[in-house]
N, C-alpha and C positions, 0 to 999 in steps of 0.2 A: 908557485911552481916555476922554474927555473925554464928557462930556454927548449934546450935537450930533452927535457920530460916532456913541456907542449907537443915538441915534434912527435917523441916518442909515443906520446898518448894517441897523437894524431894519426899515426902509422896505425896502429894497432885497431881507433876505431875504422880506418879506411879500409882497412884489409874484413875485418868483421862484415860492413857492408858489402864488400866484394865478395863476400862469398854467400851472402842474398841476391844481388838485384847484380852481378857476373859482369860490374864496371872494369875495363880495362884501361891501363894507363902504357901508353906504347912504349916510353923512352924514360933512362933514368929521371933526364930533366922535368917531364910531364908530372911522375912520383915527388920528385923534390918541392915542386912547385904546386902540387896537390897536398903534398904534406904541410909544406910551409903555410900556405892559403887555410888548411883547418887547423892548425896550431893557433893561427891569430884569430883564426871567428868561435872557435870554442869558449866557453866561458871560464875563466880561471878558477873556479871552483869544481870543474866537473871531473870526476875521479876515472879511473877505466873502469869499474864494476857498475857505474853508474849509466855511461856511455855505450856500453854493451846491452844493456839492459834497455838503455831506449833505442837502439836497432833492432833488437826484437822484436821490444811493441813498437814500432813504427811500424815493421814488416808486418805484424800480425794483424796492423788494424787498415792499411793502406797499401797502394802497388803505386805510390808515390816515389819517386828517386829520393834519397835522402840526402840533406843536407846538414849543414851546422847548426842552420837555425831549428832544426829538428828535434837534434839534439839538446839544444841550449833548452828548449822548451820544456822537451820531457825532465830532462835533469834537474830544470828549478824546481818542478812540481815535485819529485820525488825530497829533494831537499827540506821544500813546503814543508811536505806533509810529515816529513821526521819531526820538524820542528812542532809542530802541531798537536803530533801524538805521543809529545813527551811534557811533562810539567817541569818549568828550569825552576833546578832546587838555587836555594839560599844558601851562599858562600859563609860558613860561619866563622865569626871571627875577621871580617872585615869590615865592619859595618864603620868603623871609627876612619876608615880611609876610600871613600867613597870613587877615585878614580880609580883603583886598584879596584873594587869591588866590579868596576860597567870592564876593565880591561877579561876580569875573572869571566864576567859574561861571554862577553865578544869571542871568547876564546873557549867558551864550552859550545856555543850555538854554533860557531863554525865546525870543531868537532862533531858535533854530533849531525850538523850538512851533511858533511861528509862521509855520514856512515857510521860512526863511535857509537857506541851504547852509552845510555844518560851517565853511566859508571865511569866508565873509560871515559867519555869528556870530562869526565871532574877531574880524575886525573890529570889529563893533557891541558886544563883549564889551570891547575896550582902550579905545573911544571912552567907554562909561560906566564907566569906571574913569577915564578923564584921563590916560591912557600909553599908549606906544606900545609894541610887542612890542621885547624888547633885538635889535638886528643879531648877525648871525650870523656867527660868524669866517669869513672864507672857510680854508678849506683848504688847507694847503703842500702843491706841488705834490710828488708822493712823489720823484719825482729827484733834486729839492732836498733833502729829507730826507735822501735815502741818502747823498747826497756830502758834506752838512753832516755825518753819524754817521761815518762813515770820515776826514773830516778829524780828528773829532774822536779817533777811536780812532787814528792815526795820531801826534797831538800828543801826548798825555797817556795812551797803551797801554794795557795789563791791568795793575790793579797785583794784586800777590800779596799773603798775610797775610805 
C-alpha cells in the first residue's frame, strides 16, 4: 500500500472511531500527526472494510479507547480465520516450476487475507504470476468411449500368452 493510501486508510479508520468513543483532535497539525502516527502502526495488510469492522467489535465488546494495536489484533484474526476456512486449491500446471508455483501461493493467500473469494484469489494469484490457469480438457463423452473400446476389442481381440 503506498504512502497516501496508509494515510488515507488512516483518516477514515480515525474518523470511524470518532464517531464511537467522540475523540477530538483540536488543530490541523494534531489530525496530521494523528493520521500520520496510525498510517505507520497499522499493519500493511489491513484493508478499510477490515478496519471498520474491528471498531465495531472493539466498541461492542469493550469501553476501551482504541488504538492501532486494536486494530492490528482484530484484523490478523479475521485474516486468520479466512485463511483457515478456506482449502488452498493446487495451481495446475505448475508443478514442473516449483518457484512459480510457492509465488502462485503467496499471492492467492494474500488475496484471499485480504477479503478475495477462494475464486477471485486464483484469479489475482495467475495475473501476478503473468499466466493463465492451463484449459481443461473437456471430457469424452462416456458412449463414445464405450463404442471406441469395443471397436477396438473387436479389431485387434484378447491376445493370449
Amino acid at each position: 500500500m503506498n504512502p497516501q493510501a496508509r494515510r488515507d486508510l488512516a483518516a477514515r479508520v480515525l474518523a470511524t472511531a470518532a464517531s464511537c468513543d467522540n475523540r477530538r483532535l483540536a488543530s490541523d497539525d494534531e489530525r496530521q500527526m494523528a493520521v500520520a502516527f496510525w498510517a505507520e502502526a497499522l499493519h500493511p495488510e489491513t484493508t478499510l472494510a477490515d478496519a471498520t469492522n474491528a471498531v465495531i467489535e472493539h466498541y461492542a465488546t469493550t469501553t476501551d479507547w482504541l488504538m492501532p494495536a486494536h486494530v492490528n489484533k482484530l484484523t490478523a484474526t479475521y485474516r486468520r480465520e479466512r485463511l483457515l476456512d478456506t482449502e488452498v486449491p493446487y495451481p495446475p500446471g505448475l508443478a514442473d516450476s516449483p518457484q512459480l508455483e510457492n509465488e502462485w501461493r503467496r499471492a492467492w493467500h494474500q488475496a484471499v487475507k485480504q477479503g478475495a473469494s477462494p475464486e477471485t484469489a486464483q484469479g489475482l494469484a495467475w495475473e501476478r504470476i503473468g499466466r493463465t490457469p492451463p484449459r481443461e480438457l473437456p471430457a469424452a463423452p462416456t458412449a463414445d468411449v464405450k463404442a471406441a473400446l469395443a471397436r477396438f476389442k473387436t479389431t485387434f481381440g484378447r491376445k493370449t500368452r
